[in-house]
Every structure is written in C-alpha cells, then in structure tokens.
C-alpha positions as CSV (number, residue, x, y, z in Angstrom):
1,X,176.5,179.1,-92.5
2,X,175.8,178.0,-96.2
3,X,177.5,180.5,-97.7
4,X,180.7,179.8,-95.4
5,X,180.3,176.4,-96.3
6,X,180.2,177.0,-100.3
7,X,183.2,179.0,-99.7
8,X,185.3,176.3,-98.0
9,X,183.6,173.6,-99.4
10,X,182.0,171.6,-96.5
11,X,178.6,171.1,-95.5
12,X,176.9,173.9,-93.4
13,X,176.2,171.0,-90.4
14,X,180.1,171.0,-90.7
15,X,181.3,174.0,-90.4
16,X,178.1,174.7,-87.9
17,X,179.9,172.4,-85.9
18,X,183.1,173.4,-86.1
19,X,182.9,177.0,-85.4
20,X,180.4,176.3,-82.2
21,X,183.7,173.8,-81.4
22,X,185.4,176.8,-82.0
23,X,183.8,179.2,-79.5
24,X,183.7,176.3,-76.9
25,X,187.5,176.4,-77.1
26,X,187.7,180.2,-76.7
27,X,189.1,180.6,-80.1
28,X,186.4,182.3,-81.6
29,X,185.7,184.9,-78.7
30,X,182.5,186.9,-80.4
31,X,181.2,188.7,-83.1
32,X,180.9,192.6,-83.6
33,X,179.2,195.1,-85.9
34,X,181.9,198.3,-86.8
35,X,180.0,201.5,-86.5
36,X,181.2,204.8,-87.1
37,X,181.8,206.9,-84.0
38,X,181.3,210.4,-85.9
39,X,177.7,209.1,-87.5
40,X,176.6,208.6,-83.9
41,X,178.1,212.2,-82.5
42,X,181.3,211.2,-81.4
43,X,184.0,213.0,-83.9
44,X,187.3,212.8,-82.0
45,X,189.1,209.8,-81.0
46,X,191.9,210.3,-78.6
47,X,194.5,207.8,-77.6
48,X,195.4,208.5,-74.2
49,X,198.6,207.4,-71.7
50,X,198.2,207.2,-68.1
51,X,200.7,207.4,-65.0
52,X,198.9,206.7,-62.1
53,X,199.7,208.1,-58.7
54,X,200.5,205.7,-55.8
55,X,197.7,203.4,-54.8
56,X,195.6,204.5,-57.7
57,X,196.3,202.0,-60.9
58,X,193.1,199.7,-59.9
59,X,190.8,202.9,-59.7
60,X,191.2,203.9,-63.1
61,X,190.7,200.4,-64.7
62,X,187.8,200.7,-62.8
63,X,186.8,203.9,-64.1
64,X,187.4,203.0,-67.6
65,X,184.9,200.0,-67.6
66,X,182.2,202.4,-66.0
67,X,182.5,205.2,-68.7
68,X,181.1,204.2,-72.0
69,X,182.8,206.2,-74.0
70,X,185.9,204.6,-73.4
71,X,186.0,201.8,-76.1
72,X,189.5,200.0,-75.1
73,X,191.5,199.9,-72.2
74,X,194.7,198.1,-72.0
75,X,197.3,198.1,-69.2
76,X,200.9,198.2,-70.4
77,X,204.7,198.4,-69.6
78,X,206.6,201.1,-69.6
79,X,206.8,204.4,-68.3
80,X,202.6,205.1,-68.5
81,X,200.6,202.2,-67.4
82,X,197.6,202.5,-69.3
83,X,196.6,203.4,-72.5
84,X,192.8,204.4,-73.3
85,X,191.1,205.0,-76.8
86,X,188.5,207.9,-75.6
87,X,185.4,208.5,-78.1
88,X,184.8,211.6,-76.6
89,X,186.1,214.1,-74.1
90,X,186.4,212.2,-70.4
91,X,189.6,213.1,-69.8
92,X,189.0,215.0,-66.2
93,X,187.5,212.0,-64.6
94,X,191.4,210.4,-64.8
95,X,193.2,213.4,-63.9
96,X,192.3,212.6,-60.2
97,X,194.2,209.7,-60.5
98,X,197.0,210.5,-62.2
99,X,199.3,212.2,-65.4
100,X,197.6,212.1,-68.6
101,X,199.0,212.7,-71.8
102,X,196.5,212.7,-75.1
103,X,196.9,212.2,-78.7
104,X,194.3,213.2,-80.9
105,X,193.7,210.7,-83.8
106,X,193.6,213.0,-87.3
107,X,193.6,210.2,-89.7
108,X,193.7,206.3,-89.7
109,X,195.8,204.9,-92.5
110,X,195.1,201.0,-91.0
111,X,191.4,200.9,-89.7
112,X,191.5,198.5,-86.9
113,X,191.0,194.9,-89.0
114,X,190.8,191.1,-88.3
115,X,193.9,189.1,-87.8
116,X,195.2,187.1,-90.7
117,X,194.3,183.6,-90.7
118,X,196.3,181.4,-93.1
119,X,194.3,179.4,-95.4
C-alpha cells in the first residue's frame, strides 16, 4: 500500500481505504498471480468452440467448472455456444455433449493483460 500511495500521492490509510471501498463495491473483483502453463507441464493451449446437442448446454458448463484444466469458460452467441480455453487435452469428456471444433494456440502476440484505466 505505501508504495501505491507514493505513486499517486495519498497516504497509504487512503488508498487502504479506498481500494477495500473498492472491492466492497465489486469493482476490484480479486487479485491473481500469472504462471506459465508450459513450466508446470501443460505446453498446448487450445481454444475450443462447442455446439451442444439438445438438452445438453447446462451439462457442459457443468463439466467445464469440474475439470481443472479448463482455465475459462464463457458462453456466447452465435452458431457454437461455448467457447473453452483447454490447458491440456480434455477434449473427449465434451464430445458426449456435443460438436467440438479446436484451435491450437501457436503463438500469443497480446498476452492476456489488465484493462486500461485512465489516469
């Protein structure tokens, strides 16, 4: 917190107060650590669509929370309905459930960054 506050020039009680207001509001949602899915065994990342079958769209948003190596899920319009980012190969456990259709990631020109706050 002191070095925050030397950088925007408040006290740290200040800004300690102002970014636990912040989390109380739900603007400030958590903190994470970045770590490097290929230093912990996990080379490929694979971007994946899904088209469920009938009656099946709530079973794999239920499978994707329950398999760690999933590490996003989001549900989106279109012609597929979800899209996962896989850390490893899971794929089969989906195919139950519906169409799949992977991308393999072979480089990332924009690593995955913070939004941009204006000062």
């Amino acid at each position: 917190m002191s070095a925050l506050a030397r950088r925007v020039g408040m006290s740290a009680p200040a800004v300690s107060e102002r970014i636990q207001r912040l989390e109380r509001a739900g603007v400030i949602t958590g903190y994470r650590v970045d770590i490097s899915p290929a230093a912990l065994g996990l080379p490929v990342t694979a971007f994946v669509r899904i088209r469920p079958t009938a009656g099946q769209l709530p079973k794999i948003a239920e499978l994707a929370r329950e398999t760690p190596e999933i590490s996003e899920c989001h549900r989106i319009s279109g012609e597929d309905c979800f899209l996962i980012k896989d850390l490893e190969k899971t794929l089969d456990s989906f195919l139950a459930y519906g169409q799949t259709i992977t991308s393999i990631v072979v480089a990332t020109p924009v690593p995955p960054r913070t939004l941009p706050i204006a000062d």
